[in-house]
Steps between C-alpha positions, in 0.01 A plus 500: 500500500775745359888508652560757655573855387831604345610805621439713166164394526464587919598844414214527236280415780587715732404851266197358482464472880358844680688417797845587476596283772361169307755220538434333153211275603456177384155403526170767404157428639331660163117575592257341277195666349402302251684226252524726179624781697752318623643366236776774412582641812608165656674387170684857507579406878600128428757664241694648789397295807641210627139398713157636420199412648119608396237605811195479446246754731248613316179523742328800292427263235163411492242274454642202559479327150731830429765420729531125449557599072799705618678290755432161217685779287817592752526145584494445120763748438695326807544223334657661148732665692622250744429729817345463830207670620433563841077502490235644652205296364209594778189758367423702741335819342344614766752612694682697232150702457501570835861631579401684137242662587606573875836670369337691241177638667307398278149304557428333178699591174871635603681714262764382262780673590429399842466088516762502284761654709356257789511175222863590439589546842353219622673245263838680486499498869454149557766416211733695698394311851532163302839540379646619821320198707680286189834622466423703171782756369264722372129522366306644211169427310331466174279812546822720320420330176177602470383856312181474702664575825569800616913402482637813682276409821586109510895607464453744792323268716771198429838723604257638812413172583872406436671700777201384726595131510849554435428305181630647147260545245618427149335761253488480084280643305387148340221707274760487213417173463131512470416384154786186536330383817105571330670279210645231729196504737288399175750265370514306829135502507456673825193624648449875442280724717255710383547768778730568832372280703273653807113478486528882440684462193261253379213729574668784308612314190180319439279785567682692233473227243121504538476867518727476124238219448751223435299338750131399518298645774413229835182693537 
């Protein structure tokens, strides 16, 4: 693990913070999508941190062969870049589909716009719980790399939840590094997703490829 930070490099850190008030942390809990999403925001963060550590909470992903690709791929990743991982290896779909459903109103198919804003608050929110239970300096995630997410929304919900635990978030915009961590991802040989990561999104993305007829008909 890296010495600590020399003060040139603290006060980098610190414009980078949205809270003012920030005491150049030390160690980030740095939410974990996914392993090739990953990639260049915690290398960006390991260039100025003295302690990072990955979280993985990802219970939208689904089905289960799904999820256990992507945490073989963070704790992959984990290993390249000599970091530890705090883990939450359990499926348990059916309770994401539930609260999803139950804080969208909807009964069987809820919008986009919709279970995202709950996906991002529910893993953002328990990044932020997890690093002040473990003595984190501030928190951040992997969803600000990707140009799939709707950035502005996941930036807004990490200073909100911020001043709710007391806990800074650290904010970059990491997407200027999307083609050198789609390079690295593939160079590493790391498992790549075909979609976000919820049942919905599965339903969505393969039902357009067979509408485009890329795939063949199950009927």
């Amino acid at each position: 693990m890296k010495e600590a930070l020399e003060d040139k490099d603290q006060s980098v850190l610190s414009n980078r913070l949205l809270d003012e008030e920030a005491a150049n942390p030390h160690r980030i809990l740095v939410h974990m999508c996914c392993g090739p999403c990953s990639i260049y925001p915690l290398k960006s963060i390991l260039g100025s941190m003295a302690d990072v550590w990955g979280f993985f909470y990802n219970p939208n992903i689904h089905p289960r062969s799904e999820f256990l690709k992507r945490l073989a791929a963070v704790r992959t990743l984990a290993g390249y870049l000599s970091i530890n991982v705090i883990i939450h290896e359990e499926y348990r779909p059916l309770p994401f589909i539930q609260h999803l459903k139950a804080s969208t109103g909807a009964l069987k198919h809820p919008p986009k716009e919709s279970r995202c804003g709950y996906c991002y608050s529910l893993r953002l929110e328990e990044t932020a719980k997890t690093a002040v239970s473990r003595g984190f300096d501030a928190f951040s995630s992997s969803l600000l790399y990707s140009k799939y997410q709707n950035h502005d929304d996941i930036k807004k919900l990490g200073i909100d939840l911020g001043k709710k635990y007391g806990m800074p978030f650290y904010y970059e915009d990491f997407r200027a590094g999307w083609h050198e961590g789609i390079n690295e991802s593939r160079g590493k040989g790391l498992y790549r997703q075909k979609y976000c990561g919820c049942i919905y999104s599965r339903i969505e993305r393969y039902s357009k490829k067979k509408e485009s007829g890329k795939l063949p008909s199950s009927t």
